[in-house]
C-alpha positions in Angstrom: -25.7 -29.7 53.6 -24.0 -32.6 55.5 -26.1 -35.3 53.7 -25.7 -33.8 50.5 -21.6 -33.8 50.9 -21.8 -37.2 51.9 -24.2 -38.3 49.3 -21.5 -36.8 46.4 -18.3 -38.5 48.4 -20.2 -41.6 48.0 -21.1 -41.2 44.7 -17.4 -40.0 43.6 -16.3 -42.9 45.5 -18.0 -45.3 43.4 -17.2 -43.7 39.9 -13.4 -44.2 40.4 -14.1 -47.4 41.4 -15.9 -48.2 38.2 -13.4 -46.0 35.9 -10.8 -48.0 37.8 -12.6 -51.3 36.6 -13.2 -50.2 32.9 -9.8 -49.2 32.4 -8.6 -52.5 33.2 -4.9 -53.4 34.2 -3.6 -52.9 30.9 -3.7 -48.9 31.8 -1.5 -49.6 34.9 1.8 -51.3 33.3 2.8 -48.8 30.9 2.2 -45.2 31.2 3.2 -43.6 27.7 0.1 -46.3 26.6 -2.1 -44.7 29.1 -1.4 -41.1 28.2 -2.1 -42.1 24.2 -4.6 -44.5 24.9 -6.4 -41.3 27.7 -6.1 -38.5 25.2 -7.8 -40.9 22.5 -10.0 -43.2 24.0 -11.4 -42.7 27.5 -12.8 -40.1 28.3 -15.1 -38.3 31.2 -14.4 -35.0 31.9 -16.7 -32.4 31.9 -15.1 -31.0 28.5 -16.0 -34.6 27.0 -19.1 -34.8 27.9 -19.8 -31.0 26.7 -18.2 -31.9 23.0 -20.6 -34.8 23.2 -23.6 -33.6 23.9 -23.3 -30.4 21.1 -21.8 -33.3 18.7 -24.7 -34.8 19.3 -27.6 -32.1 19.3 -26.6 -30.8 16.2 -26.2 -33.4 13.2 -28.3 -34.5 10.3 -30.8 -31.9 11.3 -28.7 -29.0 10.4 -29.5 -29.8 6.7 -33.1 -29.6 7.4 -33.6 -26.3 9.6 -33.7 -24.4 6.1 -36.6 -26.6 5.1 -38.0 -25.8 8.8 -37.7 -22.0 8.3 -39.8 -22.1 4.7 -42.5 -23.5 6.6 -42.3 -21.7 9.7 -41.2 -18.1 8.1 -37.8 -16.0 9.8 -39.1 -14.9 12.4 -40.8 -17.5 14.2 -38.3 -19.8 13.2 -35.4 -17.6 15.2 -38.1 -17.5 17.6 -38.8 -21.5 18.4 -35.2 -21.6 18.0 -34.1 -20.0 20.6 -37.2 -21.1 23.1 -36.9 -24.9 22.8 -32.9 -24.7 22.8 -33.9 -23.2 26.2 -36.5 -25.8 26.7 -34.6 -28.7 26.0 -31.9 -26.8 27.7 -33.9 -27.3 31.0 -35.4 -30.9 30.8 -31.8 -32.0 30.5 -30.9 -30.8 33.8 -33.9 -32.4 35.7 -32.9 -35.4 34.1 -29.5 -34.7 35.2 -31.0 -34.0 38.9 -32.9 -37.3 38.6 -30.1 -39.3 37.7 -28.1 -37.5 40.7 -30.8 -38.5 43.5 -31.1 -41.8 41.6 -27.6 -42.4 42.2 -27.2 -41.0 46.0 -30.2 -43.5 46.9 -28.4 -46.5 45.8 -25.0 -45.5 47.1 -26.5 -45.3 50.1 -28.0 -49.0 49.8 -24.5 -49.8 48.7 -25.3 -50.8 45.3 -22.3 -51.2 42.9 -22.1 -50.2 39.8 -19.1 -51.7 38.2 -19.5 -52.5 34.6 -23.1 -51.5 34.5 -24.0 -48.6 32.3 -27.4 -47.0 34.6 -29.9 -45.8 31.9 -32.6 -43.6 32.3 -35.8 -46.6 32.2 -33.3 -47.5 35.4 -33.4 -44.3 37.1 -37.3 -43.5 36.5 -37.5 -47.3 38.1 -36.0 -46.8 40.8 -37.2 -43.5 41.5 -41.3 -43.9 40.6 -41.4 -48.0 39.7 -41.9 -50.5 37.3 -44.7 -48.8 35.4 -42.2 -45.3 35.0 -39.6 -48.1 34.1 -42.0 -49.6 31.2 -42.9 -45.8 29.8 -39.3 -44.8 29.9 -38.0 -47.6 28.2 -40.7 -47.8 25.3 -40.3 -44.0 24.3 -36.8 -43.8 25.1 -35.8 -47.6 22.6 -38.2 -46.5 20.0 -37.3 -42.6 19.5 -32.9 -43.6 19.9 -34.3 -46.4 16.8 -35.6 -43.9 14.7 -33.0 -41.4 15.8 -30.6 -44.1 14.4 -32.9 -44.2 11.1 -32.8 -40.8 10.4 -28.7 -40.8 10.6 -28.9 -43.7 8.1 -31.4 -42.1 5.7 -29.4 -38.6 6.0 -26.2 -40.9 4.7 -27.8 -41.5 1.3 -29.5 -38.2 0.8 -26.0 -36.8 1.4 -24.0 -39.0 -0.5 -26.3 -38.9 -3.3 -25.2 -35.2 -3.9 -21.7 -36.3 -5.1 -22.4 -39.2 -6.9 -26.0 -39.8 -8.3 -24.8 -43.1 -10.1 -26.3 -45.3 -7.7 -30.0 -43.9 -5.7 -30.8 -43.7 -2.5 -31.7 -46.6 -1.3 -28.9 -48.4 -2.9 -26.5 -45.9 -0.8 -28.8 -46.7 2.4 -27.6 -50.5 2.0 -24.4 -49.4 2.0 -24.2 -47.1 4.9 -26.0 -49.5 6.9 -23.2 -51.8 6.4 -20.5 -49.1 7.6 -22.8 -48.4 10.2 -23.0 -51.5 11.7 -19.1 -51.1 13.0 -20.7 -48.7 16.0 -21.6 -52.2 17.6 -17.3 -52.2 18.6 -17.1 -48.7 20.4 -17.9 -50.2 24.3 -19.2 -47.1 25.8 -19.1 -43.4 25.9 -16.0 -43.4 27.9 -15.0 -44.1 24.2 -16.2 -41.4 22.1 -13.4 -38.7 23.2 -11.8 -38.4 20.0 -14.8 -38.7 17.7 -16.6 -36.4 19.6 -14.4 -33.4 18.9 -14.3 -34.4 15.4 -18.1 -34.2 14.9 -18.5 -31.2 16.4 -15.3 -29.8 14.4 -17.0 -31.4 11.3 -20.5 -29.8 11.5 -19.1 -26.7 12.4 -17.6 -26.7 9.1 -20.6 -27.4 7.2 -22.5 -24.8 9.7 -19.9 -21.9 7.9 -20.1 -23.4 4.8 -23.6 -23.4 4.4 -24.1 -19.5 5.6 -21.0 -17.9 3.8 -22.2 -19.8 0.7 -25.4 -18.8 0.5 -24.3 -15.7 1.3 -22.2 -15.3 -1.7 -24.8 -17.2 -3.6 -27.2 -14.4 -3.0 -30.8 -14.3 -3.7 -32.5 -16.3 -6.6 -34.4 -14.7 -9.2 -37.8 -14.1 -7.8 -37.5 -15.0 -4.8 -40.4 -15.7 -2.3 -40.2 -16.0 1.9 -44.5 -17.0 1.8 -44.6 -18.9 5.2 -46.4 -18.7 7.4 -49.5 -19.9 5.1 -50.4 -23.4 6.4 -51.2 -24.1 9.4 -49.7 -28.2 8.7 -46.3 -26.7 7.4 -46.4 -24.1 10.5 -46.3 -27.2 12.9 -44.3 -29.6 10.8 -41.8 -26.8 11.4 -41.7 -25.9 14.6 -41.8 -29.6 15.5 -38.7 -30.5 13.7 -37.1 -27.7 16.0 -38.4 -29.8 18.7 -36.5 -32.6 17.9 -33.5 -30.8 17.0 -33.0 -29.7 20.7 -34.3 -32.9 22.2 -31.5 -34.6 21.2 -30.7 -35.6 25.2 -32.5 -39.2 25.3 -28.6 -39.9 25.5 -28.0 -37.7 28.5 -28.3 -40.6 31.9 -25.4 -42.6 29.3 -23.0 -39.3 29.1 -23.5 -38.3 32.6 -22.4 -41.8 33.6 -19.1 -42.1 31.4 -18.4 -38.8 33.3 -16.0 -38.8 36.3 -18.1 -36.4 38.1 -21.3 -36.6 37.0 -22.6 -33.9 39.7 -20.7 -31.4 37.2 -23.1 -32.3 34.2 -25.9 -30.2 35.3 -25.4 -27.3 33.3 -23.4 -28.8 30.4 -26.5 -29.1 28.3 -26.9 -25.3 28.6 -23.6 -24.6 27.3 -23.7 -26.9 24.5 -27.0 -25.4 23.2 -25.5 -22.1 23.3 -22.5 -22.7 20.7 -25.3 -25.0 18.8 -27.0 -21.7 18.4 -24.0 -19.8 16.5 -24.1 -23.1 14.0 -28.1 -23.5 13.8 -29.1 -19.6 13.5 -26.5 -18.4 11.1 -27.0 -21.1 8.6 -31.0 -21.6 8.7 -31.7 -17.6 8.0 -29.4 -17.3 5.1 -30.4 -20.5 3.5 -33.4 -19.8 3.6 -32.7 -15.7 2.8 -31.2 -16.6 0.0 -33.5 -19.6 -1.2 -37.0 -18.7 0.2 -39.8 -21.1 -0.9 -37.6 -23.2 -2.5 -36.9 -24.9 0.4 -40.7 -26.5 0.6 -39.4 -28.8 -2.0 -35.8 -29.6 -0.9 -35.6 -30.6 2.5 -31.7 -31.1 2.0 -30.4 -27.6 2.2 -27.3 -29.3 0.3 -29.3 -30.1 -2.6 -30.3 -26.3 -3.6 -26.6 -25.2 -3.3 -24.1 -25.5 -6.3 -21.7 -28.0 -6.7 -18.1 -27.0 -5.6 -15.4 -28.3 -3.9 -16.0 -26.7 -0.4 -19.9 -28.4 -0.9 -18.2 -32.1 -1.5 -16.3 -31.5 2.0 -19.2 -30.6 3.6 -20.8 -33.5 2.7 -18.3 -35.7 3.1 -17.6 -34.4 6.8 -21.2 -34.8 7.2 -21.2 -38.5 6.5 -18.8 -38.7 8.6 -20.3 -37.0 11.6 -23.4 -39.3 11.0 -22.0 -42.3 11.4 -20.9 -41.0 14.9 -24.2 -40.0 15.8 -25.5 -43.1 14.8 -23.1 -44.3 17.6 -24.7 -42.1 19.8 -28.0 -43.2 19.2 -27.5 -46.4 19.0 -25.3 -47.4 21.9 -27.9 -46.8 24.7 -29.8 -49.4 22.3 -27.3 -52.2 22.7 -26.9 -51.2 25.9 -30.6 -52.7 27.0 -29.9 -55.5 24.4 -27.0 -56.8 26.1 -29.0 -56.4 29.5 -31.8 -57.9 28.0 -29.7 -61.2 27.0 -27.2 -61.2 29.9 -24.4 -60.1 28.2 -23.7 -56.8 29.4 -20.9 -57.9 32.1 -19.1 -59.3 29.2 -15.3 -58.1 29.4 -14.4 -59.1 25.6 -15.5 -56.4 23.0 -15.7 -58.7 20.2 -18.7 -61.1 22.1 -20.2 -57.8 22.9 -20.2 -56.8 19.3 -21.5 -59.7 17.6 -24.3 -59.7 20.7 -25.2 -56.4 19.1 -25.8 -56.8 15.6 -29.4 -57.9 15.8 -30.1 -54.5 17.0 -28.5 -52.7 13.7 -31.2 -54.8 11.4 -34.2 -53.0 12.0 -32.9 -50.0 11.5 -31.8 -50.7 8.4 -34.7 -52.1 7.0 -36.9 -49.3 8.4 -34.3 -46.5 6.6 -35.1 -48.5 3.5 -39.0 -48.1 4.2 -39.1 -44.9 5.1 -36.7 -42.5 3.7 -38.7 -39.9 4.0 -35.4 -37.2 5.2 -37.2 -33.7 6.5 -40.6 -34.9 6.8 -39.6 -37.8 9.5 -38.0 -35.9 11.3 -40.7 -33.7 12.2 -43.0 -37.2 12.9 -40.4 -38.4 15.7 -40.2 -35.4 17.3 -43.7 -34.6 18.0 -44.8 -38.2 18.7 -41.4 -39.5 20.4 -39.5 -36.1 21.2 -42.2 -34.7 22.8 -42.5 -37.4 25.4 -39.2 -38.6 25.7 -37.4 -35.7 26.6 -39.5 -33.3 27.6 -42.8 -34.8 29.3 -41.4 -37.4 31.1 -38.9 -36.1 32.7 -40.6 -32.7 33.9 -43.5 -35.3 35.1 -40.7 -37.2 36.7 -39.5 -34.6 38.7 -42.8 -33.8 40.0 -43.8 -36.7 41.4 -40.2 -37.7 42.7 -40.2 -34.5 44.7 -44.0 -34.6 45.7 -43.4 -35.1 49.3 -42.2 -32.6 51.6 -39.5 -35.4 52.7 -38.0 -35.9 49.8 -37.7 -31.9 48.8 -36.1 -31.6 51.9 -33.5 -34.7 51.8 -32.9 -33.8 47.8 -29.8 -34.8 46.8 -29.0 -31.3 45.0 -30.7 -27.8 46.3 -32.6 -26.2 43.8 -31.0 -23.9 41.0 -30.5 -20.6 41.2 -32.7 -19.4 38.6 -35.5 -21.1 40.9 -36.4 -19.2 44.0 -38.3 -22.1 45.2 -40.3 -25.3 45.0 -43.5 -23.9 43.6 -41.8 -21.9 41.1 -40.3 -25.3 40.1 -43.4 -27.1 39.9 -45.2 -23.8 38.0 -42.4 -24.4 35.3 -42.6 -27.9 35.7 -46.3 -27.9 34.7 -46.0 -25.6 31.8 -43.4 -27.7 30.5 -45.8 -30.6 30.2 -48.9 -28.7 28.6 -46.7 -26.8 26.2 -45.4 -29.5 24.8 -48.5 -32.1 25.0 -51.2 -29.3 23.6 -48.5 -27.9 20.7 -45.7 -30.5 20.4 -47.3 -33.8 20.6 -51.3 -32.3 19.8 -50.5 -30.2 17.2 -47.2 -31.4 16.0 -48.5 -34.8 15.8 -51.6 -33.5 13.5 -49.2 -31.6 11.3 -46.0 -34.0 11.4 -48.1 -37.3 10.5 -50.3 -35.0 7.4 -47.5 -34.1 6.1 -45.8 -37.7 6.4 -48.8 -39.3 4.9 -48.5 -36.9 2.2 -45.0 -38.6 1.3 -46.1 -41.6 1.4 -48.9 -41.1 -0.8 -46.6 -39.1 -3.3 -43.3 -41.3 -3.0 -44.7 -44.9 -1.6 -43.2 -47.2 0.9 -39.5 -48.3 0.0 -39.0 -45.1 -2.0 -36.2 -45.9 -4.2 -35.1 -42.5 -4.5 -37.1 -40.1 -2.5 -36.9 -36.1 -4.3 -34.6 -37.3 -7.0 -34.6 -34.8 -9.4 -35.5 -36.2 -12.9 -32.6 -37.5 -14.9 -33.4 -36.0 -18.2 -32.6 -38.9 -21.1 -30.9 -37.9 -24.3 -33.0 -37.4 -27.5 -33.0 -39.2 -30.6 -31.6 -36.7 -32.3 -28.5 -36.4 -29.8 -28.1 -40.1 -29.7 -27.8 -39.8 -33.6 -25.3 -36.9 -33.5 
């Protein structure tokens, strides 16, 4: 116990230190400033990093769980639901763990950390070496890029159902442009205030979208068919996969926290309020819509036009450009590292540095706007890895050795008797998820993707449109 108490003191030691640091000596001088200027802007309590993480699990993709269900059927979408929340749940506290040892190590080789955001390629590096490092960063840049994609290509589908004068991809130009203002938010110290507000926001359009298809009631004929393919069944349950795998984010939250020991079950507790948002609004969607669904992956686009709709798209845009925040801040993070300006005190150097990173995102939202179907595609081939075999592998083989299990920087959880129930879970972690997310998933995801890129094309200007019916002669006439 004594090395594990000295370990945290270290560690707690060297976060005020670097909270110190970031917070400069403007937050000294005047303390009215610092109260505003703390409420608003820094934060790193437990309570912030809790509204950031269900903020961020559940955006965009709450629009597309309907579509999910229709492929999966009710009950097994409750079903995978409820077991990857759990899943994901789990992964994001041995990631958490990981980070923790990661951290102790160093403190104890007196490494500093002031003004240097650790990211996870940096943890698995210094835990397993350069080849982790390599893995880690490829899966982890390339699935926060498309994760920044999808936000972008969920703007214009949103926006498109209030006004439908200008298509898709003429809206994706536009929100790529409003976008692009992430690249002045430093850190997520900074993402207190827009944090609650997303969650507040998609809680909103959670409600909205049960109680009105509630009231909506069931169309005429209605049909709940799936499960009857075997591709949809997959695309499905993979798109649930990415929905709760939304911690690539997690080493970045836990180190904008004052005490990042306290993260390890935040992730849990998040998921479980996700749940009353996700559940709720999926089953009577899709009660109330049934097959309908296989058609219009945007649950927004099946429900009428009203006032309370407009807000909930509106809130939604709003809550996407956060999470495009999200995503995209561990991106500029590496960028900055990668061109030696990530000690840089001035916020306006830092966010011209960034822009290059906003430009590929943009011009792959404009190539594949494929909202639904792409969803499904990054989680089984990015998801999968990312946040769920990597880091159960991780753990593994950092706590291989009988040494290191028993000079661990945090005891094993109480829901795990011992190490070879850990290593049991551990293990079925990594073959679920390679045999049905990534093997499976990947068939299904990239058939059906192929599919929409066969029926749409590349640079789709306006991808499920419906058809704008032109007036006859006769009407012209009259």
């Amino acid at each position: 116990m004594l090395p594990q108490k000295q370990a945290e003191e270290a560690m707690m030691s060297s976060l005020s230190q670097t909270i110190e640091h970031e917070e400069g000596e403007e937050v000294k001088g005047d303390t009215s400033h610092f109260s505003l200027k703390n409420i608003l802007w820094h934060g790193g309590s437990a309570y912030d990093a809790w509204f950031s993480c269900a903020s961020n699990q559940v955006a965009q993709v709450l629009l597309t769980l309907p579509y999910s269900f229709s492929q999966l059927g009710m009950v097994s979408g409750i079903i995978f639901q409820v077991f990857y929340g759990l899943l994901g749940s789990y992964t994001a506290y041995l990631i958490s763990i990981l980070y923790i040892e990661y951290r102790s190590r160093k403190e104890k080789e007196n490494v500093s950390f002031k003004n240097h955001v650790i990211q996870w390629f940096e943890v698995l590096e210094g835990l397993l070496g350069p080849y982790w490092k390599a893995i880690g960063l490829a899966f982890n840049c390339t699935f926060l890029l498309f994760g920044s994609v999808i936000q972008l290509i969920a703007c214009a589908s949103n926006i498109y159902y209030i006004n439908d004068h200008l298509d898709k991809r003429t809206w994706t130009y536009i929100f790529g442009a409003c976008c692009a203002t992430t690249v002045f938010i430093p850190s997520f110290h900074n993402y207190r205030i827009w944090s609650f507000l997303g969650l507040g926001m998609t809680t909103y359009t959670a409600w909205y979208l049960t109680i009105a298809a509630l009231v909506h009631g069931q169309v005429e004929n209605v049909t709940h068919s799936a499960p009857n393919k075997m591709v949809l069944y997959f695309t499905g349950a993979t798109n649930i996969l990415y929905t709760f795998g939304g911690h690539a984010v997690t080493v970045e939250i836990m180190h904008a926290m004052w005490k990042p020991q306290k993260f390890k079950y935040i992730y849990f507790y998040a998921t479980i309020y996700v749940f009353t948002l996700t559940l709720p609004s999926a089953i009577s969607v899709y009660w109330a819509f049934g097959d309908q669904l296989l058609d219009h992956s945007n649950a927004f686009s099946l429900l009428p036009r009203s006032g309370w709709r407009d807000t909930g798209v509106i809130l939604m845009l709003i809550h996407q450009f956060i999470t495009f925040g999200f995503a995209c801040t561990p991106l500029y993070f590496v960028w900055e590292k990668v061109i030696g300006m990530h000690d840089t005190k001035s916020i306006c150097l830092r966010a011209l540095a960034r822009l290059p990173v906003v430009i590929p995102i943009w011009f792959l939202a404009i190539i594949f706007p494929f909202f639904g179907p792409i969803n499904s595609a990054v989680g089984a081939l990015l998801v999968s890895f990312t946040v769920y075999i990597i880091p159960a592998s991780a753990h593994m083989l950092t706590y291989r050795s009988a040494s290191a299990r028993q000079n661990a920087a945090e005891k094993l959880p109480f829901f795990i008797p011992n190490w070879t129930v850990m290593y049991v879970v551990n293990a079925f972690v990594v073959v679920w998820v390679l045999v049905v997310g990534f093997g499976f998933g990947g068939w299904a995801s990239m058939t059906n993707f192929i599919k929409q890129v066969d029926t749409f094309g590349l640079f789709a200007k306006c991808y499920q449109c419906p058809q704008k019916v032109l007036p006859s002669n006769h009407t012209l006439h009259h």
